[in-house]
C-alpha positions as CSV (number, residue, x, y, z in Angstrom):
1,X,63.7,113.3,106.3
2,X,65.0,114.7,103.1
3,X,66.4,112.2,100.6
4,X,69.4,112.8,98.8
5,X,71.1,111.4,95.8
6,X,74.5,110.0,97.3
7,X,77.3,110.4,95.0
8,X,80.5,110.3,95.4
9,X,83.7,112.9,95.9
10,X,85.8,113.3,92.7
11,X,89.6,112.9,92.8
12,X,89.9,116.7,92.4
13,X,87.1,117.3,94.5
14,X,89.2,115.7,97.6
15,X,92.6,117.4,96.4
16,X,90.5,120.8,96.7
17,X,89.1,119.6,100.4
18,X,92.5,118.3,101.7
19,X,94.1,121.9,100.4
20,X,91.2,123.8,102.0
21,X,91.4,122.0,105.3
22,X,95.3,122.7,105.2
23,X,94.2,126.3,104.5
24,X,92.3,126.5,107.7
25,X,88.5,126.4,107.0
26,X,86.1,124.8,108.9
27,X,84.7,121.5,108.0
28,X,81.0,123.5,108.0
29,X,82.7,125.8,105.2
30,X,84.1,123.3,103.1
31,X,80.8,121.4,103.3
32,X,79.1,124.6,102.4
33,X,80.8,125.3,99.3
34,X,80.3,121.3,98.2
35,X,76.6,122.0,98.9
36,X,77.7,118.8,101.3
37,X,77.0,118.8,104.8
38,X,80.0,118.3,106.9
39,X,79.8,114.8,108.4
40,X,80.8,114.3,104.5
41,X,83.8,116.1,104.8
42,X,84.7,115.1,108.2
43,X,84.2,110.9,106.8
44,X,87.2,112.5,104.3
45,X,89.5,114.1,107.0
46,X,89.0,111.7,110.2
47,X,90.6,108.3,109.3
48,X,93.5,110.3,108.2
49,X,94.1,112.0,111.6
50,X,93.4,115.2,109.0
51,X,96.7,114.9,107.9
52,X,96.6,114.6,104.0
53,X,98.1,111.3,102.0
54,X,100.9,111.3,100.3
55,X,100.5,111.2,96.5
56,X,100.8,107.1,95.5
57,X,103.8,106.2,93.0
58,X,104.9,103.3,91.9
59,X,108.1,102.0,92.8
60,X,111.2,101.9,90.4
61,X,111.7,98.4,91.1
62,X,107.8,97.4,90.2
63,X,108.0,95.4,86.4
64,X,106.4,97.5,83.8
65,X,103.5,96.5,81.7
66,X,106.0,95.3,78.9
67,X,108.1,93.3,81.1
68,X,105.4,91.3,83.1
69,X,104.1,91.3,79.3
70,X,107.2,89.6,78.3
71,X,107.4,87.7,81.6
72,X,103.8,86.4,81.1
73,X,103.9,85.3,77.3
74,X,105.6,82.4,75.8
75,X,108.7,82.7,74.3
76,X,108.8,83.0,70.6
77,X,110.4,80.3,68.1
78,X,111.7,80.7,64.8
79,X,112.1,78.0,62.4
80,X,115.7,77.8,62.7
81,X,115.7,77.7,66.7
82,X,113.1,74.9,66.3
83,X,114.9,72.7,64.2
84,X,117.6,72.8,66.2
85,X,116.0,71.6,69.5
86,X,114.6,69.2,67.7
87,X,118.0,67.7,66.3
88,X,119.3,68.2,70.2
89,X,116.3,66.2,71.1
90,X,117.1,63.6,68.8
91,X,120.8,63.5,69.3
92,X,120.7,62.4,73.0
């Protein structure tokens, strides 16, 4: 049996299979041109129905980076806020 290095597909790699398939070529001609055999293209198209995925965005009411940032760290205190919970502190 003849051994092969498995490696993965890249992300363009897929974008090109998923635009072929759509063009009409046969999973034994995509493979082909991947020097892939086609069970490798077909582990690609099947769970999909061969119907490509959307492309994945996040959604505008997901936090940004800064905001779970800001979420996430403790607030900062200046001098002057700190003496001043301290004298509310004191006063009660």
């Amino acid at each position: 049996m003849l051994e092969r290095k498995r490696t993965r597909l890249s992300r363009t790699e897929k974008d090109d299979i998923w635009r072929r398939w759509k063009a009409g070529q046969s999973m034994h001609r995509i493979g082909r041109a991947y020097g892939r055999p086609h069970p490798t293209i077909r582990k690609l198209l099947l769970p999909l129905g061969g119907i490509a995925p959307i492309a994945r965005r996040r959604s505008r009411l997901a936090l940004t980076l800064a905001e779970r940032e800001a979420l996430t760290s403790p607030p900062e205190t200046t001098p002057a806020s700190a003496d001043s919970s301290i004298a509310v502190a004191t006063s009660h």
